[in-house]
RODO-2510 file (C-alpha; in nm, 4 decimals, decimal comma):
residues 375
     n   res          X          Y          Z
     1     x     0,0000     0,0000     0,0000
     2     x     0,2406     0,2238     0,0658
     3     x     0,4013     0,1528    -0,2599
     4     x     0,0917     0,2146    -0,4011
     5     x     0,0602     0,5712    -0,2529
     6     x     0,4117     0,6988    -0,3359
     7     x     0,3385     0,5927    -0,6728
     8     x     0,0236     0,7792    -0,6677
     9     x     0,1696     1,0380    -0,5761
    10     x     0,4545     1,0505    -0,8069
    11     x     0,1992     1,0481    -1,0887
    12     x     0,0162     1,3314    -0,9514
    13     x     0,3166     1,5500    -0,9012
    14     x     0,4190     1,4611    -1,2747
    15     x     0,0848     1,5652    -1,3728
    16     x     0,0751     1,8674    -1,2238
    17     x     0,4068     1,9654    -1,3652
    18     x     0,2945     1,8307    -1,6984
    19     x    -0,0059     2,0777    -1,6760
    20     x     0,1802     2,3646    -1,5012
    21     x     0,4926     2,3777    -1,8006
    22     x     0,2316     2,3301    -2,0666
    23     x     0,4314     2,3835    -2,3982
    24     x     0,3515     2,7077    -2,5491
    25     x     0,3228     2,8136    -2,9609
    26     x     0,2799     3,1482    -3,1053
    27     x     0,2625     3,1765    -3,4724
    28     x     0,2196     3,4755    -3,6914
    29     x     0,3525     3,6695    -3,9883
    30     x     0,3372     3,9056    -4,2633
    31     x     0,2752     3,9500    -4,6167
    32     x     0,3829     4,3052    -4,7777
    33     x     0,3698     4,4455    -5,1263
    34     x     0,5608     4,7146    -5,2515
    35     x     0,5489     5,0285    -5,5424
    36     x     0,8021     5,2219    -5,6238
    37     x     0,8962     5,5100    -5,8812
    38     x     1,2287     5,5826    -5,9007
    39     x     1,3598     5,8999    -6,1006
    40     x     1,6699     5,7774    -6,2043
    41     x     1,4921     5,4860    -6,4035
    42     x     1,3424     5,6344    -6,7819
    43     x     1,1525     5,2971    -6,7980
    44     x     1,0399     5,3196    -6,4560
    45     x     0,9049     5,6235    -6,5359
    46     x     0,7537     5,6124    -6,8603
    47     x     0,5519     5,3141    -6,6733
    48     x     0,4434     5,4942    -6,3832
    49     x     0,6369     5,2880    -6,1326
    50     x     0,6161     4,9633    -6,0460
    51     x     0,3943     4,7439    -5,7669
    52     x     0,4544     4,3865    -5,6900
    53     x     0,5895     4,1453    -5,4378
    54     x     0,7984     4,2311    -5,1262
    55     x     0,7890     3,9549    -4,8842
    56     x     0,6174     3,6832    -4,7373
    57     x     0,7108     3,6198    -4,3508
    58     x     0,6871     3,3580    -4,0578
    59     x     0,7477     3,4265    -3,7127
    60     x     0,7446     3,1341    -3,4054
    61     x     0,7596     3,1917    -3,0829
    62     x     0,7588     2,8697    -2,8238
    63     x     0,8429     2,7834    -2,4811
    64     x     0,8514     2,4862    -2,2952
    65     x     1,0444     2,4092    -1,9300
    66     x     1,2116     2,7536    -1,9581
    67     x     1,3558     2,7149    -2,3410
    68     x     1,2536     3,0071    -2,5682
    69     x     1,2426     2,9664    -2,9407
    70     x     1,1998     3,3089    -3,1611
    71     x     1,2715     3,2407    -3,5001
    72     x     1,1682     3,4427    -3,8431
    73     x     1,1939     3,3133    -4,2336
    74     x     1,1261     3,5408    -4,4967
    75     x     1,0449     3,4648    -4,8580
    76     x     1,1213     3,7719    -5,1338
    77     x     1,1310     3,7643    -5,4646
    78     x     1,4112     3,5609    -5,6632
    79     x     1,6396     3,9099    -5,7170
    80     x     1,6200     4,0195    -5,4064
    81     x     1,7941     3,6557    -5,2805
    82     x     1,4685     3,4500    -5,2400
    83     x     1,4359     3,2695    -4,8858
    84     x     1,6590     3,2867    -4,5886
    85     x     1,6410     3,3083    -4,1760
    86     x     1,6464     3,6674    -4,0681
    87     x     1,6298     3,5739    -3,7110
    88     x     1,6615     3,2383    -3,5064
    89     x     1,7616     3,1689    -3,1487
    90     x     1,7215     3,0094    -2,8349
    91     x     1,6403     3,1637    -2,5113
    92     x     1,6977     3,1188    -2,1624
    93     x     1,5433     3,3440    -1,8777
    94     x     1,7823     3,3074    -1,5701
    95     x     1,5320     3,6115    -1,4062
    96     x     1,3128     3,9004    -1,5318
    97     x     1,6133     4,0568    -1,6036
    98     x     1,8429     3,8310    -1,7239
    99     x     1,8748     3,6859    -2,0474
   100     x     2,0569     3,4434    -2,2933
   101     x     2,0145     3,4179    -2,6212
   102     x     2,2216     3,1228    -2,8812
   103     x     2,2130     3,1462    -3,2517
   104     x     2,1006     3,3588    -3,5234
   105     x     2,0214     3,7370    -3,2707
   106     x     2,0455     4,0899    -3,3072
   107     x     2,4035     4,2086    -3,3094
   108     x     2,4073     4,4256    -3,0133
   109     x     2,4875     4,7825    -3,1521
   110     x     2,3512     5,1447    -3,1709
   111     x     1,9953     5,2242    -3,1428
   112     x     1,7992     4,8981    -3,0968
   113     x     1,5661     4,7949    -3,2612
   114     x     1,5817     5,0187    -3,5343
   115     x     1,8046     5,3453    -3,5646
   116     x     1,5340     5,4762    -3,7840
   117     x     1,1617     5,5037    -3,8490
   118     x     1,0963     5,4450    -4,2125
   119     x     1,0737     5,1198    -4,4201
   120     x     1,4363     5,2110    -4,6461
   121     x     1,6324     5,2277    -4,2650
   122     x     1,9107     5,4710    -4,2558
   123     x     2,2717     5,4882    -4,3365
   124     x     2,3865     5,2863    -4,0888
   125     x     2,1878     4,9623    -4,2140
   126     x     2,3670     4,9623    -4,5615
   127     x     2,7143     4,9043    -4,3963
   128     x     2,5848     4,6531    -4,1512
   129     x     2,5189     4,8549    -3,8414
   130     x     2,1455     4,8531    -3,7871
   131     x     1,9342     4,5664    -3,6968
   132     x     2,2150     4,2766    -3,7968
   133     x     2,2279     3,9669    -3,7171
   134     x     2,4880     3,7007    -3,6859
   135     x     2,5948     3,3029    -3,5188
   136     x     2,6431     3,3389    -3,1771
   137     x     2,5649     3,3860    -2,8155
   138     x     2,4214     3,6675    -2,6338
   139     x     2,3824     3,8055    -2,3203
   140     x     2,1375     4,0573    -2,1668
   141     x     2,1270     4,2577    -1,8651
   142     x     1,8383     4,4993    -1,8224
   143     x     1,7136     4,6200    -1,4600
   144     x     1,4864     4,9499    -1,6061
   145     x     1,7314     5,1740    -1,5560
   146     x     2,0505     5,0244    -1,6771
   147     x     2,0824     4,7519    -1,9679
   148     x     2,4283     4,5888    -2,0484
   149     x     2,4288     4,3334    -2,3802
   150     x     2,7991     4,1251    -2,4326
   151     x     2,8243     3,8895    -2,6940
   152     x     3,0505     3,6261    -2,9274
   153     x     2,9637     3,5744    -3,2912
   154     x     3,1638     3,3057    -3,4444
   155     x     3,0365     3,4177    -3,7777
   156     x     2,7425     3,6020    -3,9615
   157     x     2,4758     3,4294    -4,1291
   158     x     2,7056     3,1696    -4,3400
   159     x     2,5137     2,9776    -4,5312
   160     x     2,8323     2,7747    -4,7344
   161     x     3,0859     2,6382    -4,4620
   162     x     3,4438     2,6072    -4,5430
   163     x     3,6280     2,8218    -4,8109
   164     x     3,3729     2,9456    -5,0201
   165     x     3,2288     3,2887    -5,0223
   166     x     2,9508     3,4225    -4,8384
   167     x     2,6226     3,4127    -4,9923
   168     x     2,4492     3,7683    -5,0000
   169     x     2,1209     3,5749    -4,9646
   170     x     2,0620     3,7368    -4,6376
   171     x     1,8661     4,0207    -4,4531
   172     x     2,1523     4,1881    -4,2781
   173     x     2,4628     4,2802    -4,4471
   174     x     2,7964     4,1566    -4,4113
   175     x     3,1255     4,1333    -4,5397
   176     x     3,0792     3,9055    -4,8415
   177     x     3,3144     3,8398    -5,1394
   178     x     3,6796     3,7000    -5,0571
   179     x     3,6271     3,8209    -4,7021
   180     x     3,4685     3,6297    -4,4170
   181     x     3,3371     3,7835    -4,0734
   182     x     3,4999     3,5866    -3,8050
   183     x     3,5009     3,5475    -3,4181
   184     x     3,3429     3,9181    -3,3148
   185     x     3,3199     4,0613    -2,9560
   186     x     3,0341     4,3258    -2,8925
   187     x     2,9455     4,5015    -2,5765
   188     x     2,6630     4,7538    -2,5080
   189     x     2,5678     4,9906    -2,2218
   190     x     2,2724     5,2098    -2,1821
   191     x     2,0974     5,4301    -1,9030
   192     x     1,7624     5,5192    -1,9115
   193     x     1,7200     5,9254    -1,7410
   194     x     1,3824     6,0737    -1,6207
   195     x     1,0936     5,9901    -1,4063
   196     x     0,8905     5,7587    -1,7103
   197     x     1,2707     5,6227    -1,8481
   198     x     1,2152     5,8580    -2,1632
   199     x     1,6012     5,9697    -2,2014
   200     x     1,8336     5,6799    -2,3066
   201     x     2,2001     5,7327    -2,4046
   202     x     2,4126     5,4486    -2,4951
   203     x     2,7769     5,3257    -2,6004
   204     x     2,8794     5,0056    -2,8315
   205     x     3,1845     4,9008    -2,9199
   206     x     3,2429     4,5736    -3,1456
   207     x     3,5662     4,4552    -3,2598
   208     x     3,6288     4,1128    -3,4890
   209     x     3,8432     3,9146    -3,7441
   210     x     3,8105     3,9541    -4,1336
   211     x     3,9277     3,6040    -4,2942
   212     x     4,0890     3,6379    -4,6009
   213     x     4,0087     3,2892    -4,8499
   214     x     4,3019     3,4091    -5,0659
   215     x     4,5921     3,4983    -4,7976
   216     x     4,4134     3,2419    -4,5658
   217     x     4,5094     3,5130    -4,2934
   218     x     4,2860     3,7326    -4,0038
   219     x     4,2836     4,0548    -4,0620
   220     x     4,0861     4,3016    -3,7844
   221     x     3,7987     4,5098    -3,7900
   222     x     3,6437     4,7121    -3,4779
   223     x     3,3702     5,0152    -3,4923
   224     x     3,2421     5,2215    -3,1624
   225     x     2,9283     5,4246    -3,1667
   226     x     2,7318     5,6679    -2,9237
   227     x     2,3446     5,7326    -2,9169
   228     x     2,0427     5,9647    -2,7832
   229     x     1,6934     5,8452    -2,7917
   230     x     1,4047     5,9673    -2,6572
   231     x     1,0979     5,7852    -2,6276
   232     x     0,7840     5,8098    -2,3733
   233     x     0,4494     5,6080    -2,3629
   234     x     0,3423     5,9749    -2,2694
   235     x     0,4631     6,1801    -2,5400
   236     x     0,4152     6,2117    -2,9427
   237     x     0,7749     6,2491    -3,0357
   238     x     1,0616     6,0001    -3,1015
   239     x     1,4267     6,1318    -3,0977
   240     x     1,6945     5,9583    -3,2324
   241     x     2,0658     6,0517    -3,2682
   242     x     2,3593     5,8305    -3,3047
   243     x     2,7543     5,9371    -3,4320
   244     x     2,9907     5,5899    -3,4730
   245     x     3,2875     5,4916    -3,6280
   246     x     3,4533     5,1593    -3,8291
   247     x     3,7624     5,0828    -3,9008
   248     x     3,8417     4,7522    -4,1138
   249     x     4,1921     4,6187    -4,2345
   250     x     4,1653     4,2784    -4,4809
   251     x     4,4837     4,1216    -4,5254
   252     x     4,4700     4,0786    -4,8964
   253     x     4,7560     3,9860    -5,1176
   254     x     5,0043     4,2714    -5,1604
   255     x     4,9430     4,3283    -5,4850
   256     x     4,5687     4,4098    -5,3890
   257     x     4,6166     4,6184    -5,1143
   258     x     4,2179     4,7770    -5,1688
   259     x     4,0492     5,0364    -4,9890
   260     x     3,6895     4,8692    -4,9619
   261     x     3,5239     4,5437    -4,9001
   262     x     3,2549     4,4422    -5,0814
   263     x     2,9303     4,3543    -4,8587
   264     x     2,5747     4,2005    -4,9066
   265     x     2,2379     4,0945    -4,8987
   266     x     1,9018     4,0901    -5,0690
   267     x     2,1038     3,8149    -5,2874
   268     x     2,3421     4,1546    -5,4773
   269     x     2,7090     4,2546    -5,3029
   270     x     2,8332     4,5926    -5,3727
   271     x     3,1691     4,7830    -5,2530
   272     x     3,2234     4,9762    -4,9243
   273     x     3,4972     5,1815    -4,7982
   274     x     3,7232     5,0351    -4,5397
   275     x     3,7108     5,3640    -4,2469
   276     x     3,4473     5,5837    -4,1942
   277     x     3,2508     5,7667    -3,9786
   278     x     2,8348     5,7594    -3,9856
   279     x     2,6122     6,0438    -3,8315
   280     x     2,2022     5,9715    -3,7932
   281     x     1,9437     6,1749    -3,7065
   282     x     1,5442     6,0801    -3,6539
   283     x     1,2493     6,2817    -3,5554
   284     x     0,9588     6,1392    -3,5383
   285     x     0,6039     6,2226    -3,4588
   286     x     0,2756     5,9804    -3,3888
   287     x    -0,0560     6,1206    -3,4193
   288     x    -0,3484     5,8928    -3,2919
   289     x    -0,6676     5,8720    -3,5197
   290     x    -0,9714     5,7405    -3,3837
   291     x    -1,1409     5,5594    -3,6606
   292     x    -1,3002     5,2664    -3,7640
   293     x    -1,0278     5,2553    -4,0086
   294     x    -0,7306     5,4721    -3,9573
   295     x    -0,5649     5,4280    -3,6241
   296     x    -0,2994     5,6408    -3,6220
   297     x    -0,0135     5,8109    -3,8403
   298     x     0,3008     5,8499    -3,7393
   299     x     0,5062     6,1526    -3,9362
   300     x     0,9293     6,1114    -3,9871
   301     x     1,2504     6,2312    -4,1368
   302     x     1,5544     6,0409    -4,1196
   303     x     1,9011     6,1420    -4,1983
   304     x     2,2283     6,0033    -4,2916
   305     x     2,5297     6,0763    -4,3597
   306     x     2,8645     5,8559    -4,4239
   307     x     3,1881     6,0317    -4,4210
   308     x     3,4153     5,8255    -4,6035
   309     x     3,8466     5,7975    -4,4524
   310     x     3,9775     5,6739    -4,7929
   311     x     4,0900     5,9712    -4,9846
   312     x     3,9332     6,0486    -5,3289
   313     x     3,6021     5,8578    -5,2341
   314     x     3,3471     6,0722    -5,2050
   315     x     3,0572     6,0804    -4,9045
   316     x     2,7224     5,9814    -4,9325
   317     x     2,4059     6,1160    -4,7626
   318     x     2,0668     5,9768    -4,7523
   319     x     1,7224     6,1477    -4,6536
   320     x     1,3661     5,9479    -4,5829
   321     x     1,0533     6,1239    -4,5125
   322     x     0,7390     6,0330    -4,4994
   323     x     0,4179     5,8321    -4,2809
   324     x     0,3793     5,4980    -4,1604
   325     x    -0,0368     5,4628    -4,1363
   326     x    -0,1760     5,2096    -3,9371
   327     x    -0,5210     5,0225    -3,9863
   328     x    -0,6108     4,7406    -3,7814
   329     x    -0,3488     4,4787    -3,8787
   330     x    -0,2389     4,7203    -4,1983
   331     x     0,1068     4,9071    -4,2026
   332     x     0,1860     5,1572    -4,5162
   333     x     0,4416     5,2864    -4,4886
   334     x     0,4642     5,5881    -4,7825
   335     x     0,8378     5,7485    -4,8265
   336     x     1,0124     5,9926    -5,0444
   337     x     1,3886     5,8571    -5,0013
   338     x     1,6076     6,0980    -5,1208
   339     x     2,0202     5,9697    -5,1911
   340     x     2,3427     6,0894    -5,2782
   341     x     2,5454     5,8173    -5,3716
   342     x     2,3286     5,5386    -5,2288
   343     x     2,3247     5,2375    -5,4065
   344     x     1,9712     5,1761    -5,3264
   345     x     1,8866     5,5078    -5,3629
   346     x     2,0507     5,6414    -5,7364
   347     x     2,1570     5,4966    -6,0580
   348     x     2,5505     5,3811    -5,9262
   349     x     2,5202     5,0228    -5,7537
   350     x     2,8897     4,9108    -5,7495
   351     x     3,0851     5,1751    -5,6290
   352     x     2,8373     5,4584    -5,4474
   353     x     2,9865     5,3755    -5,0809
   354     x     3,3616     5,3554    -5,2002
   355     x     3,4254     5,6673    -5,4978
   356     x     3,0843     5,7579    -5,5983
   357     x     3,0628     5,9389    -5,8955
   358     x     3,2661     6,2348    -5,8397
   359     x     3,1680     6,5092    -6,0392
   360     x     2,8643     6,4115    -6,1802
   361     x     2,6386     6,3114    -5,8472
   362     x     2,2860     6,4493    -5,8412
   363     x     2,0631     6,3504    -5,5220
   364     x     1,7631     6,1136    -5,6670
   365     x     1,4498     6,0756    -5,5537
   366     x     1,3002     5,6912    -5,5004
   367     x     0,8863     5,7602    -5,3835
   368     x     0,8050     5,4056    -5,2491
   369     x     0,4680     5,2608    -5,0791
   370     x     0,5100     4,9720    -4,8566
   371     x     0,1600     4,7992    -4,7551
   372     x     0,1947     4,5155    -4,5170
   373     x    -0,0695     4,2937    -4,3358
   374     x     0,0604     4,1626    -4,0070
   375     x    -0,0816     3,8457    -3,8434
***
């Protein structure tokens, strides 16, 4: 009998446990379409723009005995590099303030999530410094008023192992072409001022390796960057101001001693200059509709500009305003980007973050409309 009872009671403990850590799924998504009208395209514009496709997207989120899964896939078109993992890790909660994360996470840099408000991003996304992601682990401190994030990426998103290039089928970019992002150290601090938390400054620094497949040596890279946000639950406006630096030194062959590495993703590399310094600025400004419709439109204007170190390359600025609406599960976000010497944002894709077009660079004008249903 008594046998019986401890056996019993087993059961019911196992049970309860069984009920009590109850695995947990959370699926949902996104579908987006996209026009644009670019005025550096003649057959763009004799069409009246374009409107297709953007992206197709499936988020996860699971947990089960205190083991987080967040993980998002996103399907685009086949020229903008078709499917790939933007995001992927696991999670462990060691307290409500303690976190860490393994596998595909946010690099911990600059403004988080987003050092911007629009759908194009600013400056600081093109060279990979704005929401990027890479292998590794992470680790987050965050009380309310302080946050600390270290982490160790072994690599960015590789998708070939071994010796061959990186594929720029990715969201994020990265060093791509005969250069390979290798064991990287980031660490981030930020304190949160005023009664509601509004005022955040920050600091990041992030230093790595650069493999060369042609020396088969390391060579170094290492950026630092300083932010302002504000943001309040209590007030309209969002603030947003961020200065950094990179510095990155391949060891290629003597005889190709360049000044840029080429970088990608959306499934296209192009060329960037080895120093330079970025400066953003966002202002933002949310005005809630009450509608059976319209919710809510929030106004911005986001600036960039990239001061190039590599003599005779010139510097590139880029200039986003516009309105995100929102309508029930509806984003559209509606932009007039304006760029100077922006690959995405004029006719030079190659070379506009190395020499530009010196001489002959006009500022061009891409008007884009970005509808999105999120589920």
């Amino acid at each position: 009998m008594t046998l019986l009872f401890l056996s019993s009671l087993s059961y019911a403990q196992y049970s309860e446990e069984n009920v009590y850590e109850k695995p947990t799924l959370k699926i949902g998504g996104a579908l987006r379409f996209n026009y644009n009208l670019s005025t550096w395209k003649e057959d763009q514009l004799e069409r009246g723009g374009d409107f297709g496709f953007d992206v197709l997207r499936i988020n996860v989120e699971s947990e089960y005995k205190g083991i987080k899964l967040n993980a998002e896939y996103r399907h685009y078109s086949e020229g903008f590099g078709g499917g790939f993992l933007k995001q992927g890790w696991f999670q462990h909660d060691f307290s409500d303030i303690s976190q860490i994360q393994v596998g595909l996470n946010q690099v911990p840099f600059g403004i988080q999530q987003y050092n911007s408000n629009n759908w194009f991003f600013n400056m600081t996304y093109y060279i990979g410094f704005e929401d990027d992601h890479d292998m590794g682990v992470k680790y987050i401190h965050d009380n309310g008023r302080w946050q600390w994030q270290a982490a160790y990426y072994k690599s960015a998103e590789d998708l070939v192992f071994g010796s061959s290039e990186a594929s720029p089928n990715r969201y994020s970019y990265d060093v791509t072409g005969r250069n390979k992002e290798n064991n990287q150290l980031d660490f981030k601090i930020i304190n949160r001022l005023g009664d509601s938390l509004q005022h955040e400054i920050g600091a990041s620094l992030q230093g790595g390796l650069l493999y060369n497949l042609d020396t088969e040596r390391n060579g170094t890279r290492h950026a630092g960057a300083v932010h302002y946000e504000y943001k309040s639950v209590n007030s309209p406006w969002n603030v947003k101001l961020q200065a950094m630096l990179y510095r990155i030194n391949p060891k290629y062959a003597s005889d190709n001693d360049l000044n840029f590495v080429e970088m990608g993703a959306y499934g296209a590399n192009y060329n960037v200059a080895n120093k330079g310094e970025v400066y953003t600025a966002s202002l933002a400004y949310h005005l809630p509709i009450d509608t059976r419709l319209l919710q809510g439109i929030t106004f911005y204007d986001n600036y960039g500009y990239y001061n190039k170190r590599v003599s005779g390359f010139e510097n590139s600025h880029m200039n986003v305003l516009g309105a995100l609406f929102s309508a029930g599960s509806m984003y559209i976000y509606t932009d007039a980007a304006f760029g100077y010497n922006q690959p995405w944002l004029g006719p030079e894709w190659t070379n506009a973050f190395t020499a530009g077009t010196p001489g002959d660079t006009d500022w061009h004008l891409r008007f884009n409309i970005n509808m999105g249903y999120y589920f």
